[in-house]
MDAnalysis code that builds the backbone (N, CA, C; Angstrom):
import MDAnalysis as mda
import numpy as np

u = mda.Universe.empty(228, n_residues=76, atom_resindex=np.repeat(np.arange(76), 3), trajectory=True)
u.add_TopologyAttr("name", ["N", "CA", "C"] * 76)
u.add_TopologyAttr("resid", np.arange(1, 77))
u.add_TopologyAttr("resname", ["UNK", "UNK", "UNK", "UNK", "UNK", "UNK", "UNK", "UNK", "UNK", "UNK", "UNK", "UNK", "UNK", "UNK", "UNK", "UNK", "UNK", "UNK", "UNK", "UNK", "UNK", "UNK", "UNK", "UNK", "UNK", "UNK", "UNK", "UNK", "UNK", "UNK", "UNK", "UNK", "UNK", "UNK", "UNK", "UNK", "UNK", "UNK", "UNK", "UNK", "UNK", "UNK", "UNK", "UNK", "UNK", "UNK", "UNK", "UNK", "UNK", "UNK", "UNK", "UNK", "UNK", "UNK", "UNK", "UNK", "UNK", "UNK", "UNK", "UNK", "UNK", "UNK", "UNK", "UNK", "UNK", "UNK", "UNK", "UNK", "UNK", "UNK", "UNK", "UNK", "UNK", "UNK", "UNK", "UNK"])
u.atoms.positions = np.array([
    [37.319, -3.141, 8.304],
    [37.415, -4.205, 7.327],
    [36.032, -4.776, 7.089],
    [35.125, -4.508, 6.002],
    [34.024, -4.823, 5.758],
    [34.045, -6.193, 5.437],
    [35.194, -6.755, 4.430],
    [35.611, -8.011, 4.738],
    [35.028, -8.911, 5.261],
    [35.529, -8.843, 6.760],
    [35.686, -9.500, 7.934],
    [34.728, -9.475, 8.741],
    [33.957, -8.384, 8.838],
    [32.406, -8.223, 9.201],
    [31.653, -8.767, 8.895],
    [31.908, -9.205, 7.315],
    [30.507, -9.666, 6.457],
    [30.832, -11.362, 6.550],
    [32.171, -11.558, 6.443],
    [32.253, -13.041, 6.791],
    [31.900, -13.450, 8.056],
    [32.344, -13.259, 8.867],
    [31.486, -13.144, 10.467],
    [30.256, -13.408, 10.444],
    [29.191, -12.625, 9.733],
    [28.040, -12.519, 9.683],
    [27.767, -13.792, 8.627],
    [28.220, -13.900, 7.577],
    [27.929, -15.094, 6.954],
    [28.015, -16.406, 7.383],
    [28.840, -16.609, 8.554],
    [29.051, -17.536, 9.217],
    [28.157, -17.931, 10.226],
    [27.230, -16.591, 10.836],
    [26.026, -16.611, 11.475],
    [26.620, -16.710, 13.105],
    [28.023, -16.240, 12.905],
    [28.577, -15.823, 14.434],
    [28.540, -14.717, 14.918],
    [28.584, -14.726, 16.497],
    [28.596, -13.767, 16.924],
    [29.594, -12.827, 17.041],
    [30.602, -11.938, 17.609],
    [31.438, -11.097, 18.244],
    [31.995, -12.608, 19.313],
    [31.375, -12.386, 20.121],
    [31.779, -13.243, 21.917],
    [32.190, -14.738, 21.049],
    [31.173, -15.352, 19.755],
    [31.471, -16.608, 19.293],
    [32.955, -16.770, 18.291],
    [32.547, -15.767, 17.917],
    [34.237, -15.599, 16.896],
    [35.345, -15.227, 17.841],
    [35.342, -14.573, 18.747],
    [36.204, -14.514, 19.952],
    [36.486, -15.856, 20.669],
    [35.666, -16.526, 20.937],
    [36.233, -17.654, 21.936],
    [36.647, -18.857, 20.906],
    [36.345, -18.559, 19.195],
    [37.147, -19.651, 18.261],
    [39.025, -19.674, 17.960],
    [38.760, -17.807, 18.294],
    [40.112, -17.366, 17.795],
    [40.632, -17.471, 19.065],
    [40.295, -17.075, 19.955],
    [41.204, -16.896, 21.382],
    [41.812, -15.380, 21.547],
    [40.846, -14.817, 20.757],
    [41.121, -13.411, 20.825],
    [39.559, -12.578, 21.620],
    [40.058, -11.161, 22.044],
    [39.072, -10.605, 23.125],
    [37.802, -10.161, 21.754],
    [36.243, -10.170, 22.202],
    [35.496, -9.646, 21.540],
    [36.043, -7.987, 20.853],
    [36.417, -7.701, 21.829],
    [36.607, -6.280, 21.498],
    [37.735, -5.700, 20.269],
    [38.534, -6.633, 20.331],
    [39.776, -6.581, 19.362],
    [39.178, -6.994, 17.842],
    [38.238, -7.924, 18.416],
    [37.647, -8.394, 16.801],
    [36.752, -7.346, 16.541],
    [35.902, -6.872, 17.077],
    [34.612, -5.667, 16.964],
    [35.448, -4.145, 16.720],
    [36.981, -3.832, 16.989],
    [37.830, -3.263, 16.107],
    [38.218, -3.423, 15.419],
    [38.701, -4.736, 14.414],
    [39.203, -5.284, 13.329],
    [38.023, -5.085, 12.377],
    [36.992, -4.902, 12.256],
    [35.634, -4.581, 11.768],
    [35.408, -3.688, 11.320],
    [36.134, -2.322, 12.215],
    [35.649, -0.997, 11.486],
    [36.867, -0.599, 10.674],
    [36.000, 0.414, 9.956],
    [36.807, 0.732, 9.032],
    [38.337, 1.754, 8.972],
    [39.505, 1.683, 8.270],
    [40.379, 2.661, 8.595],
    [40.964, 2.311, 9.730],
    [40.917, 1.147, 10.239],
    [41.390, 0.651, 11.467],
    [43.159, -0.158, 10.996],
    [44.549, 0.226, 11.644],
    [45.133, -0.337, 11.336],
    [44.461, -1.861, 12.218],
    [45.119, -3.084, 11.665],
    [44.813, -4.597, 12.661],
    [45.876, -5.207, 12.367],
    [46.729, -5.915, 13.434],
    [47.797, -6.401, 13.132],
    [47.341, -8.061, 12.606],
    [48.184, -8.251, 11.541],
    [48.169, -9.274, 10.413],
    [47.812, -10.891, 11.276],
    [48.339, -11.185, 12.451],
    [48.267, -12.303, 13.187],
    [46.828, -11.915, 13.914],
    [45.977, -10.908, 14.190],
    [44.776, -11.021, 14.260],
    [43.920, -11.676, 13.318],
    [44.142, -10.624, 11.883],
    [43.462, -11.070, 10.737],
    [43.505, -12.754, 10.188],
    [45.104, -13.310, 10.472],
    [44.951, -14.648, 10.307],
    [44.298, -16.036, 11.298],
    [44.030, -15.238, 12.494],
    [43.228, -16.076, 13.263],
    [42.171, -15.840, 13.212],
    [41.365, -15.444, 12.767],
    [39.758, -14.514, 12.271],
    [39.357, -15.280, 11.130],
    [40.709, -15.775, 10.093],
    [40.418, -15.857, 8.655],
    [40.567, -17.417, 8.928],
    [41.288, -18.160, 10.115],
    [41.329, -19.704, 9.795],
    [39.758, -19.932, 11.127],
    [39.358, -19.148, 11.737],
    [38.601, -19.339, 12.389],
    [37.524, -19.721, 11.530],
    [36.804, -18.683, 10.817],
    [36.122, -18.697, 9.639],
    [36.029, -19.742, 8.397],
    [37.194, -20.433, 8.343],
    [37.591, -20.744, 7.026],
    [37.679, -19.877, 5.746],
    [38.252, -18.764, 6.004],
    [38.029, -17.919, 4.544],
    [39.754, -17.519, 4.815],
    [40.236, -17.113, 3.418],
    [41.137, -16.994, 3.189],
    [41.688, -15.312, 3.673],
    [42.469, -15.136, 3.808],
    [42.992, -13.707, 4.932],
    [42.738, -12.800, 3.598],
    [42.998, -13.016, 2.248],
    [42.741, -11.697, 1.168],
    [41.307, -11.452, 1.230],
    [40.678, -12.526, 1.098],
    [38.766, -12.035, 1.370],
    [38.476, -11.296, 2.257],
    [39.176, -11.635, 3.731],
    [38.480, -10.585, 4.403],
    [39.277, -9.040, 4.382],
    [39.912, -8.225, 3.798],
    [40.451, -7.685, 3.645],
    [40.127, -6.394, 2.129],
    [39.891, -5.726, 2.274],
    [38.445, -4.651, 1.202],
    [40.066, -4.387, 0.212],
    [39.912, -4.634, -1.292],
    [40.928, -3.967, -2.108],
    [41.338, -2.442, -1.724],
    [40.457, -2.074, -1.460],
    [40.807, -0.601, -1.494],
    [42.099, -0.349, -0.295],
    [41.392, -1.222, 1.084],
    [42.227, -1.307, 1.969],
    [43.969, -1.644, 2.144],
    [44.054, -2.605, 1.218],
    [45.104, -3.596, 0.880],
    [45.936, -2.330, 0.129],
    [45.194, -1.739, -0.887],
    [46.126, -0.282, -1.302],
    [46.661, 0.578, -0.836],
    [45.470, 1.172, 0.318],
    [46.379, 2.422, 1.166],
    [47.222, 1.568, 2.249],
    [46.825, 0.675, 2.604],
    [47.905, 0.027, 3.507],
    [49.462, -0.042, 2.808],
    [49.680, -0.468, 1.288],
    [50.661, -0.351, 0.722],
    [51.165, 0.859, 0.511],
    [50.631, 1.979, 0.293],
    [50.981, 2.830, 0.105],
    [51.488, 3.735, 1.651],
    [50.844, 4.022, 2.260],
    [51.447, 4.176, 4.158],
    [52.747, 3.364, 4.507],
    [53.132, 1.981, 3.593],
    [53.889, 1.972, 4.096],
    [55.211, 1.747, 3.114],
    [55.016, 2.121, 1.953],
    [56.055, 2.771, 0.799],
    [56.139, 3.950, 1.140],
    [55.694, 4.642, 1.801],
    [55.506, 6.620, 2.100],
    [56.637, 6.275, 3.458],
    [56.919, 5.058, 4.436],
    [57.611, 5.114, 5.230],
    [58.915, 4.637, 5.032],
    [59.215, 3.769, 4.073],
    [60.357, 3.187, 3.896],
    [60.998, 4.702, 3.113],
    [60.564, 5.065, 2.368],
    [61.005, 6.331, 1.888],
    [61.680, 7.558, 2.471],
])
């Protein structure tokens, strides 16, 4: 999620600092980061109120598509 990387960075936090806002492990967030990564949605919303940015910003359009689509291909 380039997203979520770049807000991070705009925020001028670290990994370990955005971790101890959310109450989530560095490592889970430093996976929510890369790309093609599924991340479950209650990560992304503690990342996104940590930040103050809204959960669609950090989240790449393109991403938001194949995610819809993976999971119209399963209900099917």
């Amino acid at each position: 999620m380039d997203g979520l990387k770049h807000a991070r960075k705009a925020k001028g936090l670290s990994l370990a600092e955005l971790a101890k806002a959310t109450g989530l492990h560095a490592k889970a967030i430093a996976r929510a980061e890369r790309p093609r990564q599924d991340v479950r949605v209650s990560t992304v919303v503690a990342i996104g109120r940590a930040l103050g940015v809204p959960v669609c910003e950090l989240i790449d359009e393109g991403e938001r598509h194949e995610r819809h689509e993976r999971r119209s291909r399963r209900r099917s």
